[in-house]
C-alpha positions in Angstrom: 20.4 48.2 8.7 22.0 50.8 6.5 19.1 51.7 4.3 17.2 51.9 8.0 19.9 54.5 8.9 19.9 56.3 5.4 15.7 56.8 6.0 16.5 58.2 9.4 19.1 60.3 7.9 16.5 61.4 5.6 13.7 62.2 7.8 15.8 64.4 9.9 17.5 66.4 6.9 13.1 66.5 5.4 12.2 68.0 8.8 14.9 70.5 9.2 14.4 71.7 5.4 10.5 72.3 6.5 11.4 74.0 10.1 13.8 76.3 8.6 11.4 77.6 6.4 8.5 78.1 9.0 10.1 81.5 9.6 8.3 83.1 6.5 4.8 81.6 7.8 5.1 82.8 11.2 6.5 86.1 9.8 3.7 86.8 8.3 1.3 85.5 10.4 2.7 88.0 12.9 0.9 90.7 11.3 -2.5 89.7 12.9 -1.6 86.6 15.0 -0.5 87.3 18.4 2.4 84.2 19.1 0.8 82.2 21.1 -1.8 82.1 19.2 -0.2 81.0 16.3 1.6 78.2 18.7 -1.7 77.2 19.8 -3.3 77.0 16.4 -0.8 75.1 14.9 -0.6 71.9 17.1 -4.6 71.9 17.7 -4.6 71.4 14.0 -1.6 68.7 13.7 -3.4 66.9 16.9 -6.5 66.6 14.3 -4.8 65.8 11.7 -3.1 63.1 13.2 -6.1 61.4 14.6 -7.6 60.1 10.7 -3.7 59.3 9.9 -3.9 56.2 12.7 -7.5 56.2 14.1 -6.4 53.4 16.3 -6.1 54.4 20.1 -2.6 54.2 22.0 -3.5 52.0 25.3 0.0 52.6 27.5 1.9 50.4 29.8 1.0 52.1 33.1 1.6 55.2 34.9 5.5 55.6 33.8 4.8 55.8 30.5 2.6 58.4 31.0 4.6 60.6 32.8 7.1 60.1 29.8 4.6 61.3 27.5 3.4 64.4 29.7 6.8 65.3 30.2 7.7 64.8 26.4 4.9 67.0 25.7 5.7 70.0 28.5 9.3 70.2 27.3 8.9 69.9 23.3 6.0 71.5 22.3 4.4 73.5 25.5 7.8 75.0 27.2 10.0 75.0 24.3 7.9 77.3 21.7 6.7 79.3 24.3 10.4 80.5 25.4 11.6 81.0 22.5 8.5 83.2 21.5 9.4 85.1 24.3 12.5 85.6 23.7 11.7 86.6 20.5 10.0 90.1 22.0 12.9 90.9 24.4 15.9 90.2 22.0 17.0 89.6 18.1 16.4 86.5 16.1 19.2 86.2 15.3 20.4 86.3 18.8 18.2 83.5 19.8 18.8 81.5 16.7 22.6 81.4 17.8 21.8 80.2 21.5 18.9 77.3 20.4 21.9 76.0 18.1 23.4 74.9 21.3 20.6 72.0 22.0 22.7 69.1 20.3 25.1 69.9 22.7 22.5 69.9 25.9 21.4 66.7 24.3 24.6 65.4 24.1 25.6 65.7 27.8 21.8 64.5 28.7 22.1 61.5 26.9 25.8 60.6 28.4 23.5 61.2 32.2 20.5 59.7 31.1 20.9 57.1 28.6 24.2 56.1 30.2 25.9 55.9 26.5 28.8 53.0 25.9 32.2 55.0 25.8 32.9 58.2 25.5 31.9 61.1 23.1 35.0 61.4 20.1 36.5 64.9 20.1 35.2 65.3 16.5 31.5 65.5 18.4 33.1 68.7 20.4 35.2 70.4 17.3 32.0 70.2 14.9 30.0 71.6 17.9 32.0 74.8 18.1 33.0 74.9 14.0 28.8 74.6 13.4 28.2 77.5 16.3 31.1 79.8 14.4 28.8 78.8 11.3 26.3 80.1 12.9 27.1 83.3 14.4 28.3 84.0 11.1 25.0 83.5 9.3 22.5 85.2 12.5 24.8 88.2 12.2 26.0 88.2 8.9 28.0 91.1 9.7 25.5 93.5 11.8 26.4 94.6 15.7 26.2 92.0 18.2 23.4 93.8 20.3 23.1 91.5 24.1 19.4 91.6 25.9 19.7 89.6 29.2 16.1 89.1 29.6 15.6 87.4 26.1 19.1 85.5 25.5 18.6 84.0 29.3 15.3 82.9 27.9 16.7 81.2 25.1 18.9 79.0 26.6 16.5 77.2 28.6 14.5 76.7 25.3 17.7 75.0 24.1 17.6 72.8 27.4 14.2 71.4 27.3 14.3 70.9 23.6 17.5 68.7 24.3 14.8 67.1 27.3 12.6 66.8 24.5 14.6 64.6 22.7 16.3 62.2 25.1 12.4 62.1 26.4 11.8 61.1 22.2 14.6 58.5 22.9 12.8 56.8 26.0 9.5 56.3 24.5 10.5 55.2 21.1 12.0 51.8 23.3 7.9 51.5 24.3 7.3 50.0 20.9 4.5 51.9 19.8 3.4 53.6 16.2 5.5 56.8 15.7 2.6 58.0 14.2 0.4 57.4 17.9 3.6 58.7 19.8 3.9 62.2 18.4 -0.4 62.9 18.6 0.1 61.9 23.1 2.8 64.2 22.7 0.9 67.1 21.4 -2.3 66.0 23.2 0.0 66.6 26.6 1.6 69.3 24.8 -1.7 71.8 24.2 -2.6 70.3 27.7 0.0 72.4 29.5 -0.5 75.0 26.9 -3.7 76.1 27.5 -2.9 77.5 30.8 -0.7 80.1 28.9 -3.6 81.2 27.2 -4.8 83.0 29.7 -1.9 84.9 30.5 -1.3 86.2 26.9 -3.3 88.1 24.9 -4.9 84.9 23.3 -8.3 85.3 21.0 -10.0 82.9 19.1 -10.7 84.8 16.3 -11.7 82.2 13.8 -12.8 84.9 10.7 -9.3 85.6 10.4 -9.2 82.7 8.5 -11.1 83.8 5.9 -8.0 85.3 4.5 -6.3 83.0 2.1 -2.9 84.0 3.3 -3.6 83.3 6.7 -5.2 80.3 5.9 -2.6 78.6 3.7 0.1 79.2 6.1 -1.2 78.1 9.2 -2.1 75.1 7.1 1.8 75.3 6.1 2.8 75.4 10.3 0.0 72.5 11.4 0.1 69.9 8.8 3.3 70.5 7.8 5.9 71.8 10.4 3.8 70.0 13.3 1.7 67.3 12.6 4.2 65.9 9.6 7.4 67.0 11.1 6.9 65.9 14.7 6.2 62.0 13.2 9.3 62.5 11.4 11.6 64.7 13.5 10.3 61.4 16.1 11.2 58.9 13.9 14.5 59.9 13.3 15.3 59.3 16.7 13.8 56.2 16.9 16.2 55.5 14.2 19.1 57.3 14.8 19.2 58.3 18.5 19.0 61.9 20.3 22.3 63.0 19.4 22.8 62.4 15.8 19.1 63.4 15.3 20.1 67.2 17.1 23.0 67.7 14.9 20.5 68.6 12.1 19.5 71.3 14.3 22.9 73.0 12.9 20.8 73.3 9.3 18.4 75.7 10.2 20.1 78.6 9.6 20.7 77.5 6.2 17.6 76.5 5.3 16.9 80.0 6.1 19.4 81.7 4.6 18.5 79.8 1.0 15.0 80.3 1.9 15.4 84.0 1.9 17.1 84.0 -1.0 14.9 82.0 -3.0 11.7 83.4 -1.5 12.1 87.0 0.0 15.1 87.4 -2.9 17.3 88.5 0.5 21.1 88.5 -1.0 23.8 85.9 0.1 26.7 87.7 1.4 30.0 86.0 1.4 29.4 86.4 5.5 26.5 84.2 4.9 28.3 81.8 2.7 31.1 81.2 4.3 28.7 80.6 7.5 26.8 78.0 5.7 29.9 76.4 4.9 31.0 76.1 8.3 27.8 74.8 9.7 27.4 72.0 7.1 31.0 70.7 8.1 30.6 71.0 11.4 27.0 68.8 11.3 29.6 66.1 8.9 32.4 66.4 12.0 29.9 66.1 14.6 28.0 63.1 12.9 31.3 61.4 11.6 31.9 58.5 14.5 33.8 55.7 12.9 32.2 52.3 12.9 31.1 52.1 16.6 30.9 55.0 18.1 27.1 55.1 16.1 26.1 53.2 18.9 26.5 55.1 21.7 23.2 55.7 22.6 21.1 52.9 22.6 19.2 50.5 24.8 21.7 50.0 27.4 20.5 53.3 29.8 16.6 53.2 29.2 15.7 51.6 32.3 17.9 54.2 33.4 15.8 57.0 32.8 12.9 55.0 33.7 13.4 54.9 37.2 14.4 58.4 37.3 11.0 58.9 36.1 9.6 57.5 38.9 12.1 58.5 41.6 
């Protein structure tokens, strides 16, 4: 049971290390890519690559389970990257990195109304919540003006939601038994569904010969294979393992991962600002996670039937 936890543990901190350095891919992919494009792009590719990873076809329950994975698929991959792209052109990255740290939080209260969790949440949840966010603050800003857009930071915060729906959704269908692996490629398939709508109301082109250039090439390879098709099967099976809200916590990472990304990579230097926000994020993910011996099961079987008849409702 404890090397089962320790993989999960694993598998979230692998993912996180990956998604926090997407932002150098995208960055410059930017240059010629509109967003959605990129978006678009990018799970097309992991859908693919997923399919010769378990060639074996997911035959569902029944309608229900469906509707979890359409639903899974809207909120996670279609709604979630879309706001926050958006947001992206109204207001500051750093801005919206800030308010998307807030999901373990959405996912915590989701998963006391949804998967009806035994007992309460410990205080130390609440106090690594807002010691991680300080963290935070202090590495988005890292000194600079705090500089409010309405239109973009309103935008952000219902990214945060549906990525917290996104993973109490995870929760739900990783009780159907089913390969992770199978899972995570219904997702996307639902997920590029309700994408391509978008498409048409962005400034979306195929453009195909752009990927003659290496660069592009090699980092939209990076954002499919990688931060999609491998780090949704992981990102997945972390909850599986280790339930919504200890999976989110790791959300409080990316920052650092960026931070040491730009570092190592765009040879940015670390501030003390930076340092001392790094700090304060890593102990607030060791408060939030630290639950004594039973409090780790807060969020297990007991409310899935739960949420599956609010599915139906």
């Amino acid at each position: 049971m404890q090397s089962r936890k320790s993989a999960g543990h694993l598998a979230a901190l692998f993912t996180i290390v990956i998604w926090g350095t997407t932002f150098i891919s995208t960055k410059i992919l930017l240059a010629d890519f509109a967003p959605v494009e990129i978006l678009f792009f990018r799970f097309i590719m992991g859908f693919l690559a997923l399919l010769p990873a378990c060639p074996h076809r997911l035959r569902t329950a029944g309608r229900k389970q469906e509707v979890t994975f359409a639903l899974a698929g809207l909120c996670g991959i279609c709604l979630y990257y879309l706001l926050e792209n958006i947001a992206l052109t109204y207001t500051m990255a750093s801005n919206v990195g800030v308010i998307i740290s807030v999901a373990p939080f959405f996912t915590a209260l989701l998963s006391r109304l949804f998967l009806k969790s035994e007992g309460k949440f410990r205080a130390n949840f609440f106090i690594g919540f807002v010691v991680a966010m300080a963290g935070v603050a202090l590495i988005s800003f890292n000194g600079s003006r705090l500089e409010l857009n309405p239109v973009g930071d309103i935008l952000a915060v219902p990214a945060a939601f549906v990525w917290a729906c996104y993973s109490i959704l995870t929760r739900k269908i990783s009780s159907f038994g089913y390969p992770v692996i199978l899972t995570t490629r219904r997702t996307f398939f639902y997920g590029i569904l309700f994408m391509i709508p978008a498409l048409f109301c962005f400034d979306f082109e195929m453009g195909l010969e752009r990927f003659a250039d290496r660069t592009h090439l090699l980092n939209i390879l990076y954002l499919g294979l990688g931060a999609s098709a491998l780090c949704f099967v992981t990102w997945n099976l972390a909850v599986k393992v280790l339930g919504a809200v200890k999976t989110s916590v790791y959300i409080y990472m990316v920052p650092v991962i960026t931070v040491a990304t730009s570092a190592l990579v765009l040879k940015e230097p670390v501030t003390w600002v930076s340092a001392a926000g790094t700090v304060m994020a890593v102990a607030g993910l060791f408060l939030s996670e630290y639950s004594g011996k039973e409090s780790g099961k807060l969020e297990e079987i007991h409310g899935m039937e739960d949420l599956d008849n609010g599915l139906t409702e």
